[in-house]
C-alpha positions in Angstrom: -54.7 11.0 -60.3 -51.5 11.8 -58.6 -48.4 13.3 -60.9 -45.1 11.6 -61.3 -42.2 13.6 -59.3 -39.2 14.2 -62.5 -35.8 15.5 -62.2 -34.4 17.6 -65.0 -31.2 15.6 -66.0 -29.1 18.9 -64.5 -30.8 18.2 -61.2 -30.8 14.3 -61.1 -26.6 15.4 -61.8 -26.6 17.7 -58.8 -28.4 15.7 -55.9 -25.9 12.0 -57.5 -23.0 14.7 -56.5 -24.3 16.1 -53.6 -25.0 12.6 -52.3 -21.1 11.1 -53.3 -19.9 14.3 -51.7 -21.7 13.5 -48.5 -20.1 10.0 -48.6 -16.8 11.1 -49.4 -16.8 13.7 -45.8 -18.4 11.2 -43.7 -15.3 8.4 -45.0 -12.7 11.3 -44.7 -14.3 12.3 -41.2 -13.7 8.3 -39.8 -10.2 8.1 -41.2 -9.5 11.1 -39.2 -11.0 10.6 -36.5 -9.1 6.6 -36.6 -5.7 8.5 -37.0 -6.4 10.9 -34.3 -7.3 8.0 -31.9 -3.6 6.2 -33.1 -1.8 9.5 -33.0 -3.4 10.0 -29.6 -2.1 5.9 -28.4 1.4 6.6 -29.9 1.4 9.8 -28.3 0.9 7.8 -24.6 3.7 5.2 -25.9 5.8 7.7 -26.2 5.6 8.7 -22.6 6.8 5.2 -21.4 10.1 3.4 -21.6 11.1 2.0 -25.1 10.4 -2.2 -25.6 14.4 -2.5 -25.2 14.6 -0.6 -21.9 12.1 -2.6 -20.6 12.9 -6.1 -21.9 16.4 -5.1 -20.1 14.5 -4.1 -16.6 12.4 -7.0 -16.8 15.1 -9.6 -17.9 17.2 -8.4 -14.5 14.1 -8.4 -12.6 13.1 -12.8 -13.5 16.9 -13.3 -12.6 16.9 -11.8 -9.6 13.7 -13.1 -8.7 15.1 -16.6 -9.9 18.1 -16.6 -7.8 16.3 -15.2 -4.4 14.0 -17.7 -4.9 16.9 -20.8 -5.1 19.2 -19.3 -2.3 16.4 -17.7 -0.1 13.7 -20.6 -0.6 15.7 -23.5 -1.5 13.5 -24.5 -4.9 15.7 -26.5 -7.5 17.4 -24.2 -10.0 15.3 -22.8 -13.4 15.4 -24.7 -16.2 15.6 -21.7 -19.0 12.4 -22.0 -21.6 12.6 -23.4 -25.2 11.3 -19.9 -26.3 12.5 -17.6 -23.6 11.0 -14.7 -25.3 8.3 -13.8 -27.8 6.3 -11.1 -29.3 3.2 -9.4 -31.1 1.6 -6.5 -32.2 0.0 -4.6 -29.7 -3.9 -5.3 -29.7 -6.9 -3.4 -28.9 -6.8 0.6 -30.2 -3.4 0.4 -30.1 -3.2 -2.7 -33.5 -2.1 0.2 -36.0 0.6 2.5 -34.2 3.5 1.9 -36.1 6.7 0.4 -33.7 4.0 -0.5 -30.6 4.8 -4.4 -30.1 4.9 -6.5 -26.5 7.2 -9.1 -25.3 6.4 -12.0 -23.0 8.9 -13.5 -21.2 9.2 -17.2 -19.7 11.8 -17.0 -17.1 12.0 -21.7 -17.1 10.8 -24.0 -14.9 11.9 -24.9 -11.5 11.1 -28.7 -11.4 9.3 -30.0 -8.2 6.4 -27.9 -6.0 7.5 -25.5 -4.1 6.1 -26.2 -0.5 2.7 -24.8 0.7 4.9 -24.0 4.2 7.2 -21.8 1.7 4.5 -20.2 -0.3 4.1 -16.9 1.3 7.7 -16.7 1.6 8.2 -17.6 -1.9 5.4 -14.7 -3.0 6.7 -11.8 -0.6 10.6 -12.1 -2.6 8.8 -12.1 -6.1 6.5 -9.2 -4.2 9.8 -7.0 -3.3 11.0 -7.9 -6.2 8.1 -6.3 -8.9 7.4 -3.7 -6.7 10.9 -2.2 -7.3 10.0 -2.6 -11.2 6.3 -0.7 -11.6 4.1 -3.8 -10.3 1.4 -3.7 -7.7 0.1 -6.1 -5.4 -0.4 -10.3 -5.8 -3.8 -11.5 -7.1 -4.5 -14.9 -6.1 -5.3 -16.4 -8.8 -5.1 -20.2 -7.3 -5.2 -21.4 -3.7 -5.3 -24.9 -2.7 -2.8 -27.4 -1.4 -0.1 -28.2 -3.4 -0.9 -25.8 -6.3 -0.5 -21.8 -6.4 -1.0 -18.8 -8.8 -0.6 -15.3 -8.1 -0.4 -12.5 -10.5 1.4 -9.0 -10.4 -0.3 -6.4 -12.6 2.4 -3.7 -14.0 1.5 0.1 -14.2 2.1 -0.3 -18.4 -0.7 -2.8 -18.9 2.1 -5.6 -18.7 1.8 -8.5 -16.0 4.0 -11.1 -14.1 2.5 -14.6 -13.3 3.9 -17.0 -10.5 3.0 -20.1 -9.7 3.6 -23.8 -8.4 1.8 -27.3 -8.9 4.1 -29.6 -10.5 6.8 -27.0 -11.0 7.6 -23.8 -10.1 6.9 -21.3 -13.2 7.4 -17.5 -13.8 6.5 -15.8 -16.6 5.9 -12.0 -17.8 3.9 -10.2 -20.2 5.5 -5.8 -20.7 2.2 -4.2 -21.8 2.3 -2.4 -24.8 5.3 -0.3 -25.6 7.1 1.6 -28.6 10.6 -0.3 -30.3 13.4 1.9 -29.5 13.4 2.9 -33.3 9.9 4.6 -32.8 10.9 6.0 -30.0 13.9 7.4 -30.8 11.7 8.7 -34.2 9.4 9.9 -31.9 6.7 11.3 -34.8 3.6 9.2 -35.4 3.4 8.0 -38.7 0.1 7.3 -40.4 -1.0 3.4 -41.1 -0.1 2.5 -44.5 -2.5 2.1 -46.9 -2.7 -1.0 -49.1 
């Protein structure tokens, strides 16, 4: 015959307590540990250029990039965008860090295809160009006659896109950076709590 197993009421009281306490650490420990990890991604923001510094650099760089491309290759003149610029949140670790938003930027359209004879001319301009503004080498992204995609990745997560089928199209995405009213803050401050 085997004998029931009873807690005195005083002990059943202690291990409920012990056990909430345990819960209560481990929940404290992962909110601490998620603000460390957003401390630690504002912290990085704050060693790059504000989102108004670079919507300023990147703005000079489509219009310079535009008007090389118009006197230097000879496509028709940009067409500016509906929606020349949007943005979000930042995503990924960084969804939380107060003041961390991106911008894209559609620089227009340039009706008509740009040439496959002008191509590479077209691409080393836009090449100079993003190179003097933190971007690295063209991806080819599309090849084939009459239709052309190259991508620029920037050195803040950010990218520029160029292309030509129908029309000629440039567009860029910053990366990730801090407003210029975080920055100028320059203190993390914790998620809200709702």
């Amino acid at each position: 015959m085997t004998r029931a197993f009873r807690l005195s009421p005083r002990t059943a009281g202690e291990v409920i307590a012990g056990v909430m306490m345990m819960l209560i650490v481990a929940g404290c420990s992962y909110a601490t540990r998620e603000t460390d990890e957003l401390k630690d991604g504002f912290d990085e923001l704050m060693k790059r250029p504000n989102l108004t510094q670079v919507e300023t650099d990147y703005e000079a760089m489509l219009q310079t990039i535009r008007e090389r491309l118009v006197a230097e290759v000879g496509i028709c003149g940009f067409r500016p965008a509906d929606e020349p610029m949007s943005g979000t949140f930042c995503g990924d670790d960084l969804t939380n860090v107060d003041g961390a938003q991106e911008r894209y930027f559609n620089a227009g359209v340039s009706y008509g295809n740009l040439p496959d004879a002008k191509w590479d001319q077209a691409v080393a301009i836009v090449t100079e160009e993003t190179r003097q503004h933190g971007f690295g080498e063209p991806k080819a992204l599309i090849d084939g006659p009459g239709d052309h995609e190259v991508s620029f990745r920037g050195r803040y997560g950010g990218s520029l896109l160029f292309g030509t089928g129908g029309g000629t199209i440039l567009t860029v995405w910053t990366g990730c950076h801090l407003t210029e009213e975080a920055h100028r803050h320059g203190t993390f401050r914790p998620p809200k709590e709702y």
